[in-house]
C-alpha positions in Angstrom: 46.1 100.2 26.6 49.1 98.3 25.6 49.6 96.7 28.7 45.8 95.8 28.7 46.2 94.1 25.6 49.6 92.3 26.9 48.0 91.1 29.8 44.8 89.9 27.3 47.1 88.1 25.4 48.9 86.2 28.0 46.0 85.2 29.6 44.3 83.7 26.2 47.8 82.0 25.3 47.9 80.0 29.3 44.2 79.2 28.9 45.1 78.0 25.1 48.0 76.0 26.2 45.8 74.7 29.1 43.4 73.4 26.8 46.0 72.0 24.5 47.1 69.8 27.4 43.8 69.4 28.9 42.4 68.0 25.5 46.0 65.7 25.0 45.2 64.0 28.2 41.4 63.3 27.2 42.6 61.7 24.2 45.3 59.4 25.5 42.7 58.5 27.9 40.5 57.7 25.6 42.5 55.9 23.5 43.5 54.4 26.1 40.3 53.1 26.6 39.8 52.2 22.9 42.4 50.0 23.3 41.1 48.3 26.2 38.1 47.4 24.5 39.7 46.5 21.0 42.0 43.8 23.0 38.7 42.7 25.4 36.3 42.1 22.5 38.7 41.5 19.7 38.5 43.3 16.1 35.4 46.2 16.1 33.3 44.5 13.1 30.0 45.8 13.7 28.1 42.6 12.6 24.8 43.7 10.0 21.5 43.4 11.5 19.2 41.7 9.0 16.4 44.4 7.8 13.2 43.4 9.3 11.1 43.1 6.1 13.8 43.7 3.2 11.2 43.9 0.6 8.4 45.3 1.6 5.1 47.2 -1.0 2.0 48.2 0.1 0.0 46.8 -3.4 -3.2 48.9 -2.7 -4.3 50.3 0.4 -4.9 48.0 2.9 -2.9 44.9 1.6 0.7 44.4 1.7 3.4 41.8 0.3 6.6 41.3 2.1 9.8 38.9 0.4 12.8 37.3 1.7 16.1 36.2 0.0 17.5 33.2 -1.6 18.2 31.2 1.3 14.8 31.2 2.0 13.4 30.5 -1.5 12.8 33.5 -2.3 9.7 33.6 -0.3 7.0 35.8 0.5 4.1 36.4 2.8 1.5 39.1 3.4 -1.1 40.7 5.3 -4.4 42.2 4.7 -6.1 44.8 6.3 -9.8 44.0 7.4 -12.1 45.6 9.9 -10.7 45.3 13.1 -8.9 42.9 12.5 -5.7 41.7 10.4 -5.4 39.1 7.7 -1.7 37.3 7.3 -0.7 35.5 4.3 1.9 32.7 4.9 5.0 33.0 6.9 7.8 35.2 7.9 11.3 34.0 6.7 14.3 34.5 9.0 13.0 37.2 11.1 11.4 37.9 14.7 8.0 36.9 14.1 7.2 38.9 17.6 9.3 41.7 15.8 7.0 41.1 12.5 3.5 41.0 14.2 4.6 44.5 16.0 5.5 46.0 12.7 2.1 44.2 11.4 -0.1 45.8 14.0 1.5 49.1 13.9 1.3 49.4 10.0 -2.5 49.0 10.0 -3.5 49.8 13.7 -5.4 46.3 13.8 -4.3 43.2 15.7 -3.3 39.8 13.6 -6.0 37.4 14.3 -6.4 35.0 11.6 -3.4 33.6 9.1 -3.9 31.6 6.0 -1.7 29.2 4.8 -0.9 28.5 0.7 1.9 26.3 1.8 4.0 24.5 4.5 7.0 24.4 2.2 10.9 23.5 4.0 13.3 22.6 1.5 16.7 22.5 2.9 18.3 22.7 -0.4 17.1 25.9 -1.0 19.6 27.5 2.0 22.0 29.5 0.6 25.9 28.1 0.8 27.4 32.1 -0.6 28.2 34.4 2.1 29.2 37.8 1.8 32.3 39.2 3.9 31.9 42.8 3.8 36.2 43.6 5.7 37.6 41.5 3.5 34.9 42.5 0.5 34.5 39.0 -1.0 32.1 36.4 -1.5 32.7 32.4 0.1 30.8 29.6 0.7 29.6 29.1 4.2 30.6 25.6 5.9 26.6 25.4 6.9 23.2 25.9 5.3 22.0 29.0 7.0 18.0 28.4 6.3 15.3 28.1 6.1 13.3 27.9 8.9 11.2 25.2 10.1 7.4 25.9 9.8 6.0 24.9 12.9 8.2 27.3 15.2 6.7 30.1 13.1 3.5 29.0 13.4 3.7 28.2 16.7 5.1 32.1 17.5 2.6 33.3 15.4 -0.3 31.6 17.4 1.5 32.6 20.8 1.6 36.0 19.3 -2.6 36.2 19.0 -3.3 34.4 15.9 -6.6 32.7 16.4 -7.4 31.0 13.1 -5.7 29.0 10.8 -7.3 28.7 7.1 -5.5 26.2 4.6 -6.4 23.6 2.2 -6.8 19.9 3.3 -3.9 18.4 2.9 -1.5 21.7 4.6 -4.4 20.9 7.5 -2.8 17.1 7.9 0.5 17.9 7.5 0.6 20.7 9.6 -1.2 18.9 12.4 0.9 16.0 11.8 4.1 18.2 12.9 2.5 19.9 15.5 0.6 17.7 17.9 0.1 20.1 20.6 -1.8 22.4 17.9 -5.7 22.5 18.7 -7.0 21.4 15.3 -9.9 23.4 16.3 -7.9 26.3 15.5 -7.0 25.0 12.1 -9.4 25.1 9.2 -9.5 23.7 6.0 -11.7 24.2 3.0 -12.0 22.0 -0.1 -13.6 24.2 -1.9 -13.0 28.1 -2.9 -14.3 29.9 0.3 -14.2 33.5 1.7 -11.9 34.3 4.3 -12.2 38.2 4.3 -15.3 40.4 5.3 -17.8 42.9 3.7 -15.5 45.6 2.9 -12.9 42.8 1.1 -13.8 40.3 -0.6 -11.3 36.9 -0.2 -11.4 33.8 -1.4 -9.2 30.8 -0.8 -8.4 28.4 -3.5 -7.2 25.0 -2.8 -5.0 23.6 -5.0 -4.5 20.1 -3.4 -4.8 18.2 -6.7 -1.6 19.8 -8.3 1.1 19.4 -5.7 1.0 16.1 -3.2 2.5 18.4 -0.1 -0.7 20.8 -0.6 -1.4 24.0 -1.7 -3.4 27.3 -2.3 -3.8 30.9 -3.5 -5.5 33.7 -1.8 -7.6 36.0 -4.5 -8.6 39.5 -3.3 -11.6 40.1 -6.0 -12.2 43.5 -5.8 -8.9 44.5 -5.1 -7.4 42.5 -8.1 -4.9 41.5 -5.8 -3.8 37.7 -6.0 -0.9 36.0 -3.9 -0.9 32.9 -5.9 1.4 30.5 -3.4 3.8 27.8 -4.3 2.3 26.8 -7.8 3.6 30.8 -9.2 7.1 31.5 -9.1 8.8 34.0 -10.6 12.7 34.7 -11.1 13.8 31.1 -9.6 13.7 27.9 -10.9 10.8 25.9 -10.9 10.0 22.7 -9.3 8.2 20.1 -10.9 8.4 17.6 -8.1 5.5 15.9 -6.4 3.4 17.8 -9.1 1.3 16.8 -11.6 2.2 19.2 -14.7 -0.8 18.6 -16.7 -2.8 20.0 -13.2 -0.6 22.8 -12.6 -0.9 24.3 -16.0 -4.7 24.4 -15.9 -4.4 25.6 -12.6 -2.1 28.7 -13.8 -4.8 29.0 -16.5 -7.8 29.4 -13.9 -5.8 31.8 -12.1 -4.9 33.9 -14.8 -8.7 34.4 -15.9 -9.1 35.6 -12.3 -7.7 39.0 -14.0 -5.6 40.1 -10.7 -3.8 43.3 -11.5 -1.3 42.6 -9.0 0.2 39.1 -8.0 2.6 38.3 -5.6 4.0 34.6 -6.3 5.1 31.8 -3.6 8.1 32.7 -4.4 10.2 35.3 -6.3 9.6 38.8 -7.3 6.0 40.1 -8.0 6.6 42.1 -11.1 3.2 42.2 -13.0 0.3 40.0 -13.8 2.4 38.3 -17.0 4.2 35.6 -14.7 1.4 33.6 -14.5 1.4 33.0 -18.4 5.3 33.0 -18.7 5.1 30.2 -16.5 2.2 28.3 -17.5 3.9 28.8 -21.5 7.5 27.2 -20.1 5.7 23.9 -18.5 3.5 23.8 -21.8 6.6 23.6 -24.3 8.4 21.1 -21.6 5.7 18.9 -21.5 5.4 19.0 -25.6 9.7 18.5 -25.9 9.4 15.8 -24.4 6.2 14.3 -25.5 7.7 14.5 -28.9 10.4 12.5 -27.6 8.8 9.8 -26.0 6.5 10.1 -29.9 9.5 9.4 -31.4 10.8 6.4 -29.5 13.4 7.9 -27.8 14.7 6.9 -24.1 14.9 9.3 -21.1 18.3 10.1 -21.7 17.9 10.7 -25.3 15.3 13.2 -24.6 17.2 15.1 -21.7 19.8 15.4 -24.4 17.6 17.0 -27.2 15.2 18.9 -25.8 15.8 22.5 -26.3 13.5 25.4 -24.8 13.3 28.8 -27.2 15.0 31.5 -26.2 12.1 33.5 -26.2 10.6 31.2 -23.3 13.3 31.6 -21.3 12.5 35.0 -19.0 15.2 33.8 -16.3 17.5 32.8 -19.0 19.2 30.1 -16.7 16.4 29.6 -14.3 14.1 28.9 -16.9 16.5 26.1 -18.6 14.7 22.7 -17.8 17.1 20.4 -15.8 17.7 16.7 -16.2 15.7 15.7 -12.7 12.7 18.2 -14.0 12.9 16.6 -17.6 12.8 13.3 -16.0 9.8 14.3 -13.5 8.1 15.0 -17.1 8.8 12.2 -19.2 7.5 9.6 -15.4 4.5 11.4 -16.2 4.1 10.8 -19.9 5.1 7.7 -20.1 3.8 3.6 -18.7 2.8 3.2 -15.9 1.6 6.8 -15.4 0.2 7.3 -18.8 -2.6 7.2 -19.9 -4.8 7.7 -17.3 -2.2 9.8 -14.9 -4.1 8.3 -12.2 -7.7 9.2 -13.0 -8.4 6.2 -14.9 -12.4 5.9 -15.6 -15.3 5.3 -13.8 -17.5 2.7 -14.0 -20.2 5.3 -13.0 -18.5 8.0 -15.2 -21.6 9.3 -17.0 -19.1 10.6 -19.9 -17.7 8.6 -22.7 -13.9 8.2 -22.3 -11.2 7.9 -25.3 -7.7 6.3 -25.0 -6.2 9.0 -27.5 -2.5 7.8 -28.9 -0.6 11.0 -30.5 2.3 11.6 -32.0 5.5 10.1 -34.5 8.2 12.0 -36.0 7.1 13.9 -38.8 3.4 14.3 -36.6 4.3 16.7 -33.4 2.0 15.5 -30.8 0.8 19.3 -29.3 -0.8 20.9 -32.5 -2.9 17.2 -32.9 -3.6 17.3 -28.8 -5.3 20.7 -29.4 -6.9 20.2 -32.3 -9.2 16.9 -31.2 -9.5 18.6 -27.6 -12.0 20.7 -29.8 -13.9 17.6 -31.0 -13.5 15.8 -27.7 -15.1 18.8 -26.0 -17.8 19.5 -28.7 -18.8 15.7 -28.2 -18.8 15.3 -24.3 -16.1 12.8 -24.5 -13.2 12.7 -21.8 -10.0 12.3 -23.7 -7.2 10.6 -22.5 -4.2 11.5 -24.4 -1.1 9.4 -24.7 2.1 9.4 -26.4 3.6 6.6 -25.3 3.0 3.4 -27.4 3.1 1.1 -24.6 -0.4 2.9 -23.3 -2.4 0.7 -26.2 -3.3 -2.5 -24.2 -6.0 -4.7 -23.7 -6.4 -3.6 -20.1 -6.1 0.0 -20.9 -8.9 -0.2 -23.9 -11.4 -2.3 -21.7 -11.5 1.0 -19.3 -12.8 3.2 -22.3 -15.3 3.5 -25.2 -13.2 5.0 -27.9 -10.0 4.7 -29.5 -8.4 7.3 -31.5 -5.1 7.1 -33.5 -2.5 9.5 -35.3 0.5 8.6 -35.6 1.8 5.7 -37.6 3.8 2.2 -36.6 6.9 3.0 -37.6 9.3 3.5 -34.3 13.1 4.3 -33.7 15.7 1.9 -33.0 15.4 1.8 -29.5 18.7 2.2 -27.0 18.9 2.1 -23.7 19.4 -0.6 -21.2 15.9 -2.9 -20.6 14.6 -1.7 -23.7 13.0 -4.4 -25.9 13.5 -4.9 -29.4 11.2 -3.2 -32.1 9.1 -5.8 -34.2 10.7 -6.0 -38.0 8.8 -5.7 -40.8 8.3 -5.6 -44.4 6.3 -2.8 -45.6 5.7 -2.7 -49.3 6.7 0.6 -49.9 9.3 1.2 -47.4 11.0 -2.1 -47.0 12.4 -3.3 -44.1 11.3 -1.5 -40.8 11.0 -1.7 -37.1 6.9 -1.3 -35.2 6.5 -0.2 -32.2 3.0 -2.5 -32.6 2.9 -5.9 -31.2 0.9 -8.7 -33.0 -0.5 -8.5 -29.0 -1.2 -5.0 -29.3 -3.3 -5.6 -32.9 -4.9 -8.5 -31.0 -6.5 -6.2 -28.6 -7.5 -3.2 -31.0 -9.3 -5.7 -33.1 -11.1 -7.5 -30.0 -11.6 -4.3 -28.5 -13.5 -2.9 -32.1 -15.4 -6.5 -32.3 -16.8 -6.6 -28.8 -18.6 -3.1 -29.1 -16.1 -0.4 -28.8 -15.4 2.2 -31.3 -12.2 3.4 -33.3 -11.7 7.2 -34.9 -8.5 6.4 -37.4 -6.9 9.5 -38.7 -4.6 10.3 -41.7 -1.4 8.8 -41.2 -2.9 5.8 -38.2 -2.6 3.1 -41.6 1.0 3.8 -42.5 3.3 1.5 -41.7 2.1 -1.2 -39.5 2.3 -5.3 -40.8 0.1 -5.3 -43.9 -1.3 -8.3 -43.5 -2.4 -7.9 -39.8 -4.8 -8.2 -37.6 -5.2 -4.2 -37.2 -5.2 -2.6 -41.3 -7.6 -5.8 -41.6 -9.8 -4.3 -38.9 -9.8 -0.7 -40.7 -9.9 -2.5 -44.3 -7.5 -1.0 -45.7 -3.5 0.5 -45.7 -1.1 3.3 -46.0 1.1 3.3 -49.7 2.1 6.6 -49.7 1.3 10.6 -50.5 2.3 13.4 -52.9 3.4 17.0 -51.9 2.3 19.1 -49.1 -0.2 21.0 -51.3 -4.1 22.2 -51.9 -6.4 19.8 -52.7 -10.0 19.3 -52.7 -11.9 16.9 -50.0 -15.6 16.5 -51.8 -18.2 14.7 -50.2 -19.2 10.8 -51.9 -22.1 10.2 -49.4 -24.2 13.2 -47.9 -26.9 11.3 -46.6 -24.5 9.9 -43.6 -24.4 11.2 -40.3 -20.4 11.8 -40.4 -20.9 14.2 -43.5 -24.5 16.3 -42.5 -23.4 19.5 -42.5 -20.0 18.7 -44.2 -19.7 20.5 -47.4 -16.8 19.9 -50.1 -13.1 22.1 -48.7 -10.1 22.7 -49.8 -7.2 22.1 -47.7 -3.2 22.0 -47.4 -2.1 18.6 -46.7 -0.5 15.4 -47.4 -3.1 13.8 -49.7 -2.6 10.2 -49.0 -3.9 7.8 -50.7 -4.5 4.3 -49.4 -5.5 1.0 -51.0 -8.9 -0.7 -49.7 -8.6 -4.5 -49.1 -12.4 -5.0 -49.9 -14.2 -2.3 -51.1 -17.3 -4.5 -50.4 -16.1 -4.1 -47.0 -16.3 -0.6 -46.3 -18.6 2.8 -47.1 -17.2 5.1 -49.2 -17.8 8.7 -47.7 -15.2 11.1 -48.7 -12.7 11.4 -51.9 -9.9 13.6 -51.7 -9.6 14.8 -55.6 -6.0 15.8 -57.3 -5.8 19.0 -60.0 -5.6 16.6 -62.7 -9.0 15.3 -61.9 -7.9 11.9 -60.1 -9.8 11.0 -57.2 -8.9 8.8 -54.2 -10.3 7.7 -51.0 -10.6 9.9 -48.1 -12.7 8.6 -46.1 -14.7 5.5 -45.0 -16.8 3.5 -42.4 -17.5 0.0 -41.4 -18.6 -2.2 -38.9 -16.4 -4.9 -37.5 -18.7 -7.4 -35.1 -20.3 -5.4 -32.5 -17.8 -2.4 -33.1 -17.5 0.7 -35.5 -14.2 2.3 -37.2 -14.2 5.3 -39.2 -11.0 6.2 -41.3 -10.4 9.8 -42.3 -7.3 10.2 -44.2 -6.8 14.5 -43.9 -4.7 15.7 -40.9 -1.2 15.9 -41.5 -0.2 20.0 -40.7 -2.9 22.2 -38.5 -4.2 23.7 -41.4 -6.8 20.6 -42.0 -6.8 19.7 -38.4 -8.4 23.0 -37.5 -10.5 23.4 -40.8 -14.2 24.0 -39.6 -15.5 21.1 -42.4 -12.8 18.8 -41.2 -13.9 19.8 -37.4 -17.3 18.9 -37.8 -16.2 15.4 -39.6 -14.4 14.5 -36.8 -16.8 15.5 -34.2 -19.8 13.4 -36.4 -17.6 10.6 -36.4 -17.0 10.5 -32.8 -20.5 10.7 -32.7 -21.4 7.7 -35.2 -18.3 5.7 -33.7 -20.1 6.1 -30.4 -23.6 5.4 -31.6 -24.8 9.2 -30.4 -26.1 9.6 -33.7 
């Protein structure tokens, strides 16, 4: 039994030390080998393999958004399920597009036949210079932009990979054809209108956007989904671009969009994180566009504004990213100021079947956006087209012969203007305030009074007699001038004659204001409609018409906070007086 076990053991220990050796040569050969191959192929670095579609949510059933990183602009695309048939939305960045289209077909069992385009969008800048070394674990900056991709290969792949349609807006159409000749345009289509794109089970509609953004550009609303992907005029998380857009456009485009009520939006670009982006970002190119409105009111130059404008904090969701730069505060104040303003390139008609108003807004104690918003009411009440200016240099001869009406709040007084090729302000003596500097010409008073004498019609509000020469051509027009105001405090506004049309319906208001009080030249001159009347029982003018050759002007003196500006009785003065001005009533 002993020997049995003996023999056991030595038997188990020659096999073991067999082994040992056995398993001792495999490993020197095999290291052997590893070392081969580290000094064949250098250090073994696996290099990453960029994730097919990184970020990747299915919204609802059916329809999916896919996003891409920095270098690419944060882009993202789409695709839509439809019956027997797939839907893409824009483009894949940085990846396969064969390797995309499988993943696209397998995902929904449906081949992609049709693609619609929001944009055609390749900024080079955009291509990330931060690379990340995961050996040595740091970040540096590459020696070469590593994106984005051109357009037309992807299009190109994705029509080589079954893609049968193209839908876009007009101008993506051009440009796109423009870069790819060998494209059949039959393949590409382009509506100028809202159109459906989907079928009966899903209900799509492009939206061409061409008149906000000169390169082109759309959104893609799924209605009963409540799905939007809202293209290049939404971004979220990055910072916005204001070039080769009109501002103006693009916020009443984000306000169209948001009334679509889409539950889910993707952007152009960024992260899709709720249906509140579209009003964060229409609110941030609202408050940029009233800085700097209020600085060009004021007088000041470009680089004066870029200096002192100053966003709240409570505007800025991307702290940073939402911090307007000098090139986007520049693209602004081009668009606020001569030779853009005041028509921004839609100048009148003669066939325009509407009244238009050349609307000048704006000084330093009068904000220009509570005023702008206030006579918007009274413009749209009345049927009038507005256009609203804050730059002084909009009041011309050539600009008032395009229009009917002329509407002024703000008064003459101007800061000392800086800035290289700046003229010099006009000096003055105003009787209560001395010395000053007008932005007014005696050229500029020439043309409001021949303007008012050959037939057109001038709305002047509160503070539009302050401070412009006193014995010229323009407070002899309105008949009468600016010498001052008491408190900010309640007084009454009471009705003198109720048989005119500008007070029918007006009944006597209290109000919050400046009450100013100015002197008539010739009360012969003038119609005494309103008084504004102090607690101690003093009464003063408030109001007045007259006729001035073949023209009307209408002064009403209220308007100096929002509080009277958006008081119902002073409303429906205003809009009356539009109306008389105009000869409507």
């Amino acid at each position: 039994m002993l020997l049995s076990i003996g023999a056991d053991s030595s038997h188990r220990n020659r096999d073991s030390s067999l082994s040992r050796a056995n398993w001792h040569s495999s490993r020197l050969v095999s290291v052997g080998l590893l070392w081969i191959l580290v000094l064949s192929t250098g250090p073994m670095t696996a290099e990453p393999q960029p994730q097919l579609l990184p970020h990747h949510a299915e919204l609802v059933p059916g329809v999916h958004a896919a996003g891409f990183s920095h270098q690419f602009a944060s882009a993202n695309c789409g695709w839509v399920e439809l019956d027997g048939e797939t839907l893409l939305v824009d483009l894949p960045r940085g990846r396969s597009v064969e390797a995309y289209l499988a993943r696209v077909t397998d995902q929904g069992k449906r081949p992609a036949r049709r693609l619609v385009l929001t944009h055609i969008w390749e900024d080079p800048s955009w291509a990330t210079y931060s690379a990340y070394e995961p050996v040595e674990k740091r970040w540096y900056r590459s020696p070469e932009p590593m994106g984005p991709d051109p357009v037309a290969p992807l299009v190109d792949a994705l029509v080589k990979g079954g893609v049968k349609q193209i839908v876009t807006s007009p101008e993506i159409r051009r440009r796109l054809l423009a870069r790819m000749p060998d494209l059949d345009p039959s393949m590409v289509t382009a509506l100028s209108s809202p159109g459906s794109v989907g079928d009966p089970a899903r209900s799509i509609r492009f939206l061409p956007l061409d008149e906000v953004w000169a390169e082109g550009a759309g959104a893609l609303h799924l209605q009963k989904q409540n799905v939007l992907f809202g293209g290049p005029l939404v971004m979220n998380g990055i910072r916005f671009h204001p070039e080769g857009k009109d501002t103006a456009a693009w916020i009443e485009v984000l306000n169209r969009l948001q009334e679509l009520g889409a539950q889910e939006i993707v952007p152009g670009f960024g992260s899709w994180t709720g249906s509140n982006m579209l009003g964060r970002l229409r609110d941030l190119l609202v408050e940029l566009r009233d800085e700097v409105a209020y600085g060009i009111a004021i007088g000041y130059s470009l680089p004066e504004v870029q200096k002192y404008v100053r966003i709240p904090d409570g505007l800025q969701y991307w702290t940073t990213h939402s911090r307007p730069r000098d090139p986007q505060i520049a693209h602004v104040y081009r668009e606020l100021t001569v030779p853009n303003a005041p028509f921004h390139g839609r100048p009148p008609q003669p066939g325009d079947s509407s009244p238009h108003a050349l609307v000048l807004i704006g000084d330093s104690p009068h904000p220009p956006a509570p005023i702008r918003k206030a006579l918007a009411l009274v413009f749209q009440a009345t049927g009038v087209t507005p256009h609203f200016t804050v730059d002084v240099n909009a009041l011309s001869a050539e600009n008032l012969s395009r229009v009917r009406l002329l509407v002024i709040l703000r008064d003459g007084r101007q800061v000392e203007r800086k800035g290289e090729g700046r003229e010099p302000l006009r000096v003055l003596v105003d009787p209560l305030h001395g010395e000053i500097e007008t932005w007014m010409t005696l050229e500029q008073e020439l043309a409001v009074a021949d303007f008012v004498e050959k037939g057109g019609s001038f709305l002047n509000l509160h503070n539009s007699l302050g401070l412009y020469p006193p014995a010229g051509p323009y407070l002899k027009l309105v008949g009468g001038r600016y010498i001052g105001h008491g408190p900010y405090e309640r007084f009454r506004v009471e009705v003198v004659d109720p048989d005119h049309p500008i007070t029918e319906g007006v009944s006597d208001f209290t109000t919050a204001d400046e009450q100013h009080s100015p002197v008539i030249y010739d009360e012969s001159q003038v119609h005494m409609i309103l008084e504004s009347r102090m607690d101690n029982g003093i009464a003063v003018p408030a109001g007045w018409v007259r006729e001035a050759g073949k023209g009307r002007v209408c002064h009403l003196a209220s308007g100096h906070p929002a509080e009277p500006l958006f008081h119902p009785m002073y409303q429906r003065l205003m809009k009356n007086a539009v109306r008389w001005c105009l000869r409507q009533k």
